[in-house]
C-alpha positions in Angstrom: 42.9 17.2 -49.6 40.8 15.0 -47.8 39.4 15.9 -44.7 38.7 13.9 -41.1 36.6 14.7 -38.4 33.8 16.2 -37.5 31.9 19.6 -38.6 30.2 21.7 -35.4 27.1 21.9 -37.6 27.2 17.9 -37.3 28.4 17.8 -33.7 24.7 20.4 -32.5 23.2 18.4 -34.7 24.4 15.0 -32.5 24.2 16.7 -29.3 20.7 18.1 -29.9 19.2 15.0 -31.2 20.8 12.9 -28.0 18.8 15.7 -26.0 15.7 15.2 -27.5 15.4 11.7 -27.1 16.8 11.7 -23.3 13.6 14.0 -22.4 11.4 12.0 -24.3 12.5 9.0 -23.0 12.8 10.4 -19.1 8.8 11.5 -19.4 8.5 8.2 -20.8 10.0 6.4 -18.0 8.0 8.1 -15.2 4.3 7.3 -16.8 5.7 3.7 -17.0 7.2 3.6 -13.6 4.1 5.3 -11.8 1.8 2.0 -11.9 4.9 0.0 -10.7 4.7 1.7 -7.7 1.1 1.9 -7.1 1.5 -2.2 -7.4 4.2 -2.4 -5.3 2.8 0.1 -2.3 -0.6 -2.0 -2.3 1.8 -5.6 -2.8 3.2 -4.4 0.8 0.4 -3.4 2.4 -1.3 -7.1 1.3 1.8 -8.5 2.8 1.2 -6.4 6.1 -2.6 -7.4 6.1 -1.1 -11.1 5.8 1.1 -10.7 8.9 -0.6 -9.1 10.9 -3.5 -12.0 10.6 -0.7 -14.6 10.8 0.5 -13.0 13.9 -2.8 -12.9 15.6 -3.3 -16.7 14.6 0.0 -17.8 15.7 -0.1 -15.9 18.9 -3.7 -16.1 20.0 -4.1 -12.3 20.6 -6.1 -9.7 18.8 -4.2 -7.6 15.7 -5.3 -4.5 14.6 -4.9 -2.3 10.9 -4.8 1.3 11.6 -5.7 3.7 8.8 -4.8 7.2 7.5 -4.8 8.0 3.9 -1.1 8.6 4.5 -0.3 5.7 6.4 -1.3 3.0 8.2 0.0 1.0 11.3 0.0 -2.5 12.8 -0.5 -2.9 16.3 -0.6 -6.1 18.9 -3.3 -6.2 21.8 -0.7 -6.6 24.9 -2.4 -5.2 27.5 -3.8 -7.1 29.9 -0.4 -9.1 29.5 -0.5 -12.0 27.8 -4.0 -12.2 26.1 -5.1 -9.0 25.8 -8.9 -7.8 26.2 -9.7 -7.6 22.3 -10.0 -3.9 21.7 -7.0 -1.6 21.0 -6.7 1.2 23.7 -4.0 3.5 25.1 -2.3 1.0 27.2 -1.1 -1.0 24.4 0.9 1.7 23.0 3.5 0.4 25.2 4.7 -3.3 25.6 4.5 -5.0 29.2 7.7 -6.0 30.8 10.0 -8.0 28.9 7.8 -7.9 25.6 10.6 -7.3 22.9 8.3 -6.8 19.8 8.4 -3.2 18.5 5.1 -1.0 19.4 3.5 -0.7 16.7 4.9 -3.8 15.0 4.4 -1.2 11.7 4.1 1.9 11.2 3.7 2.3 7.2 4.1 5.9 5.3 2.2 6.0 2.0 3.4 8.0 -1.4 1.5 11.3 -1.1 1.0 10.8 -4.5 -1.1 7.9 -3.9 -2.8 8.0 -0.9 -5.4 5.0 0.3 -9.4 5.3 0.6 -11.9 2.5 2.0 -14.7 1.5 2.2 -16.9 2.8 5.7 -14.4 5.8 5.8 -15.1 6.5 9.6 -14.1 2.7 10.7 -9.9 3.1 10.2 -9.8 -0.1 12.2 -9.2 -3.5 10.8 -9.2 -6.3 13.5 -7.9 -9.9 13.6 -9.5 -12.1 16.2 -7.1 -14.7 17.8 -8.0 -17.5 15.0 -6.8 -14.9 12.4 -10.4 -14.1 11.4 -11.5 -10.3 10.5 -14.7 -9.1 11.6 -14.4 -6.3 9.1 -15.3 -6.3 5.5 -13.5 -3.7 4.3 -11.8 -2.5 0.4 -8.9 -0.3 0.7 -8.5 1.4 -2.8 -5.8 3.9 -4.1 -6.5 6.9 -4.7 -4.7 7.6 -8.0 -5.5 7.5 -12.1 -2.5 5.2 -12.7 -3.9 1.8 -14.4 -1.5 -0.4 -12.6 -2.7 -4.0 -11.7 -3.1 -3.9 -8.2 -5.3 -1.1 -6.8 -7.1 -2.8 -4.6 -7.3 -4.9 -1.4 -10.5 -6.8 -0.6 -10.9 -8.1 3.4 -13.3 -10.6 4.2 -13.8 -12.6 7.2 -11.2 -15.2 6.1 -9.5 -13.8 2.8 -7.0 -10.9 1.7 -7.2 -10.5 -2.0 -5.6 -8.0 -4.4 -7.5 -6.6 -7.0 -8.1 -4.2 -9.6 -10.8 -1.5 -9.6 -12.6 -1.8 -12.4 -13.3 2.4 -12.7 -10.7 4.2 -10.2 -11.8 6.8 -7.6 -10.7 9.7 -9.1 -12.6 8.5 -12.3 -16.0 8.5 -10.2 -15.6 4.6 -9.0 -16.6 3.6 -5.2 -13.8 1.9 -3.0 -16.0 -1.2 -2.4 -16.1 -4.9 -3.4 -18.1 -4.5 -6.2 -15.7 -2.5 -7.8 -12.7 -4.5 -6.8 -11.7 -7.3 -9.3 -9.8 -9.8 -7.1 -6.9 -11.4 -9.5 
């Protein structure tokens, strides 16, 4: 008599080899995913850095970069209304009558899994001047052992690179323009 089917000796067998694979492929998947989103965190803070110095070129009025390893924050010098005085204080925390923009323009949270250094730790303060020019040379690293290929911004007076540190923070390497590998 000929038998059809299957044995439940074959189906464990099956079921425990489909199990096995899943995991491996599921701790698989997050060491592959964790430099994607190292690249993409430090892809949007490039493109934050970008409009923030567009913004101070197109509207003739100081921008400025807060920083926080957690997060970091755009901000518009409104106050005096229109031009500003250059330097960020309380009063432009709020915008002047009939200013529609938000305040801050951004306000940024960072993965606590990879959290951003820089270079002169104690100056958090990246400004655009009103021809879109930064007086601050500054890298902003992550701080994370992920080889992804962005892990680094460089700021010069008139560029905003990406890059890639060539030996990351954790591993012992400064967050500073030597160490940055513009791409």
């Amino acid at each position: 008599m000929k038998k059809e089917g299957f044995t439940l000796i074959e189906a464990v067998i099956v079921v425990a080899t489909v199990g096995t694979l899943a995991a491996v492929l599921v701790f698989s998947f997050e060491g592959w995913s964790r430099p994607y989103a190292i690249e993409s965190q430090m892809k949007q803070m490039h493109a934050d850095l970008m409009l923030a110095r567009a913004r101070a070129l197109e509207r003739s009025r100081f921008h400025f970069v807060e920083l926080w390893p957690g997060r970091y924050r755009v901000r518009e010098d409104v106050s005096p209304w229109p031009d500003g005085d250059g330097d960020l204080t309380s009063d432009d925390d709020e915008g002047p009558p009939g200013y529609t923009e938000p305040v801050p323009l951004l306000d940024r949270t960072i993965a606590p899994e990879y959290p951003l250094v820089w270079s002169g730790a104690a100056d958090t303060r990246i400004a655009f001047n009103t021809h879109g020019l930064s007086n601050d040379a500054k890298t902003i690293c992550v701080n994370a052992r992920y080889e992804a290929d962005y892990s680094c911004i460089e700021i010069s007076r008139s560029r905003i690179n990406l890059g890639k540190l060539a030996v990351s923070v954790p591993d012992g390497g400064e967050c500073n323009a030597e160490n940055c590998f513009a791409k």
